[in-house]
Each structure stands twice: as structure tokens, then as C-alpha cells.
N, C-alpha and C positions, 0 to 999 in steps of 0.2 A: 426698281431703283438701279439706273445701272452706272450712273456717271455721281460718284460720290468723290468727290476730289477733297486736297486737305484747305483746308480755310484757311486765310493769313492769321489765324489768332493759332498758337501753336496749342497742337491735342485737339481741336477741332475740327469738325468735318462739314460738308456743306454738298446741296443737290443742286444748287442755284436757286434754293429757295427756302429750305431749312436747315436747321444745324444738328448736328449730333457730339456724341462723345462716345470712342469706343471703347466698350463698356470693360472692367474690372470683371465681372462675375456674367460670363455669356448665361442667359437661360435666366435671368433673375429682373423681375423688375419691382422696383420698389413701391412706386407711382400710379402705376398702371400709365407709365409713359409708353411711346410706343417703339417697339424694338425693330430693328431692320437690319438682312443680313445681305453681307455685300463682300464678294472675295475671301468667303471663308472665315471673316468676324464678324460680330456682332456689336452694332452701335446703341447708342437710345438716341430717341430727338430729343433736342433741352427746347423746351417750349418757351419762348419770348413774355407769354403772358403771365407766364410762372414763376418769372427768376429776372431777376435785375439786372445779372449776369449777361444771360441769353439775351434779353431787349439791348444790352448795350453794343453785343457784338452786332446784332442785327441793324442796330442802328448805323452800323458802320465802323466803328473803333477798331485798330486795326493792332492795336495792343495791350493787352491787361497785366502784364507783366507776368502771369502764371507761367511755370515752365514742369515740366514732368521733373520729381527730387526734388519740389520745395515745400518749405515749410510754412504753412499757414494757419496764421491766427483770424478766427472767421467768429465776427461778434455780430451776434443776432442769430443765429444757426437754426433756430424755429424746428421744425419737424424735418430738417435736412433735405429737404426739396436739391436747392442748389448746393448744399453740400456733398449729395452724392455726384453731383455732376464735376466738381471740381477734384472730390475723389476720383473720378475716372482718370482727369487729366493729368495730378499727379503723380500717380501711379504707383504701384507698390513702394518704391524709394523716397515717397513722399510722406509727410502728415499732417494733420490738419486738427487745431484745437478748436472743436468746434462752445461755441459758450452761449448760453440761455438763464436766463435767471427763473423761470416758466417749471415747473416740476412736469404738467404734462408732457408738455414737446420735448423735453429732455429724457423722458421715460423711451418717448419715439427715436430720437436720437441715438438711445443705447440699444437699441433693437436693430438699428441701423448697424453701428459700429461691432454688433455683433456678427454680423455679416462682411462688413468693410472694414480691413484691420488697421489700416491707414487715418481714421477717423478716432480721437479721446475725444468725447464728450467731458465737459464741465460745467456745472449747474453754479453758477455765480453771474452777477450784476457786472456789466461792463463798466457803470460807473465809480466801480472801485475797484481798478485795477491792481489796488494793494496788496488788494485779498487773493488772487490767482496769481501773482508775480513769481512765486516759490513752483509753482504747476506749470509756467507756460514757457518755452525756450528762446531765444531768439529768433523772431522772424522773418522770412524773407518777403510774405506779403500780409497786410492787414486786410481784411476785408468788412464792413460793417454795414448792416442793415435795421435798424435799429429804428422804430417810429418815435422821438421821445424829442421834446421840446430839444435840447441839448446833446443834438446829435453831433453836431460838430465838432464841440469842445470834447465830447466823452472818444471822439474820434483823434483829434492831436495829442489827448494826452496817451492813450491807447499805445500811438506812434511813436511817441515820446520816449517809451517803454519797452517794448516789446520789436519793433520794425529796426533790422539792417542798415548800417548806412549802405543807400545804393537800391534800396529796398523800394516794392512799389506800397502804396495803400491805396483802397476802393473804399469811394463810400457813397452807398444810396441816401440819396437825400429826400427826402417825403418832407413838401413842403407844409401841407394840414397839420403835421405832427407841429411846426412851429410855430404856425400864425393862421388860423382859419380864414382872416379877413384880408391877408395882404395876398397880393398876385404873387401867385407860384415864381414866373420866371425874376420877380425882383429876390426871392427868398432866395433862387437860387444864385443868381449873381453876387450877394450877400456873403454867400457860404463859400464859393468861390472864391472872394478876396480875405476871408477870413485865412483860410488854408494857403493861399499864395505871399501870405504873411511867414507862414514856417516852413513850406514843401514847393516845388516846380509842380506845377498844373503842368500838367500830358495831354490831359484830353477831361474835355466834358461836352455831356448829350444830354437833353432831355429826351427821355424814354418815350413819351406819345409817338406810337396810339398805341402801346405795348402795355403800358404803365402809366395812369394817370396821375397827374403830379405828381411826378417822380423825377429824377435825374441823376446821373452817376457824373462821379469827379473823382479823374484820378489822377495821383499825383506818386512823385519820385522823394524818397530824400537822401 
């Protein structure tokens, strides 16, 4: 690997064909992602197949609004796949509330965050942002992954709450989670004008062939 240049998404790295992140903790991998040493640090690839994240940069998006020192509210955080990765990018100066309502995946979580100091797990339901509003700071980006009929609404109001004015939010959108029987890309249109109702659309992608039915929209407010 010799030509590792940095990617227009900032803390991103690129070969001309995958992506990386260079890593917070050289010698450690969480994943069994795979590590690659180039100039004397050490990166991981963030796999597209893996992360909603990754398939969108891959897709081409050429901004997610992440910057190294921000603070992110990341709702759906699951086993922290792509939360370690967005850990790397924020970087020590950074933090990230990562939230799962799942007792499992939040056990993994904290095994994570034991390693990543930059990472508070919090085991609460994003659809009562009530109950973590006292836990969680001011945001500079929301991020939400989240498979549940009402994924959008639990996403504005999230926003509503928690996100900067000036601030970006991301949100995966899984159309099956909404309507098994309507076409993905009308669901996703759908959700699109929902959100262009309260926030500036930036950008949105459908993730194919990374992520099937799937799609990110992100917006500014």
C-alpha cells in the first residue's frame, strides 16, 4: 500500500479504492477489520458493507459534516462497528454518545468504550429522548441508524433536541423497516420531503450495492 492519500471526507483515507481511518489505538483491532501500515501509522479499512457510513462515503458524498473535536450523538450505536470508526475520526478531542436501547450490544459497547475513551455508551430508547436529555450535551452531529417503522420522526425530534444550530444530522434510512410492500426508492423520497420540511438536504444516496435498501440523507440545520 503505498499511495494512501487523504479523502475529501475529512479523517479519511483512500487507496483509490478503499477507505480507511487512522486508527486511535495502533495494534488494536476491534473487528477483525483489517489494519494497514503506511508512513509510520497505522489505519483500519472501514468496510462499505459494514457501515452506512462507509457505503455513503463510497458512494461519493463528499461531506458528512464530521470534523476531528466534535461531539456526536450517534443513535442506534449497535455493537459499535461504525462507532469505532467515527471514534478514530474524532479523535481524542472529540465524543461521542453512543445509545442502544439492546442490553446485549450495549454490554459490547462498554467493552469498546473501555478501550476508546472518547466513546459514553448509554442504554436508552431513542424514542424518548426525554429520558437521556439530562446525559446527553449539545450536539454537533446527530447520527441515526435505527431499523423501526418511525425512523424519521424519532430522527427530527432527536434534532430538535440535542443538534447545534449550524449542526449536520445523518440518518440511515431502511426502507423494509417502514413498509415491506412499497418500493424502497418512493420510501425514500418520502422521507426526504419529510425532513426538507425542518432541515436543508445536503445530500442523499442510495447505498446499493453496499447496503440493500438502504439510503442516507443528510441534512444541515
Amino acid at each position: 500500500m503505498s499511495k494512501l492519500q487523504p479523502h475529501k471526507i475529512f479523517e479519511v483515507y483512500s487507496d483509490g479504492r478503499r477507505i480507511y481511518t487512522k486508527s486511535l489505538l495502533p495494534g488494536k483491532t476491534h473487528f477483525e477489520e483489517k489494519l494497514f501500515h503506511h508512513q509510520g501509522e497505522e489505519y483500519r479499512e472501514f468496510d462499505p458493507t459494514r457501515s452506512k457510513l462507509a457505503a455513503m462515503i463510497q458512494k461519493g458524498c463528499t461531506n458528512v459534516g464530521i470534523r476531528k473535536g466534535d461531539v456526536i450523538l450517534y443513535l442506534g450505536s449497535s455493537h459499535g462497528f461504525t462507532v469505532s470508526f467515527v471514534s478514530d475520526m474524532v479523535g481524542t478531542a472529540g465524543l461521542i454518545f453512543g445509545l442502544d436501547p439492546a442490553p446485549r450490544v450495549m454490554r459490547d459497547l462498554v467493552f469498546l468504550a473501555e478501550q476508546r475513551t472518547n466513546i459514553v455508551p448509554l442504554l436508552a430508547d431513542a424514542n424518548h429522548p426525554d429520558e437521556y436529555v439530562d446525559k446527553v450535551s449539545q450536539a454537533d452531529i446527530v447520527y441515526q441508524d435505527i431499523s423501526q417503522r418511525n425512523q424519521a420522526d424519532m430522527f427530527v425530534r432527536n434534532c430538535a433536541l440535542f443538534l447545534k444550530k449550524g449542526g449536520y444530522g445523518l440518518l440511515a434510512v431502511k426502507a423494509r423497516s417502514i413498509d415491506v410492500k412499497r418500493k424502497p426508492r418512493d420510501i425514500f423520497e418520502e422521507t426526504r420531503k419529510t425532513l426538507e420540511k425542518v432541515f436543508t438536504v445536503i445530500d442523499y444516496r442510495i447505498l446499493e450495492p453496499f447496503q440493500r435498501d438502504h439510503c442516507m440523507i443528510i441534512v444541515k440545520k
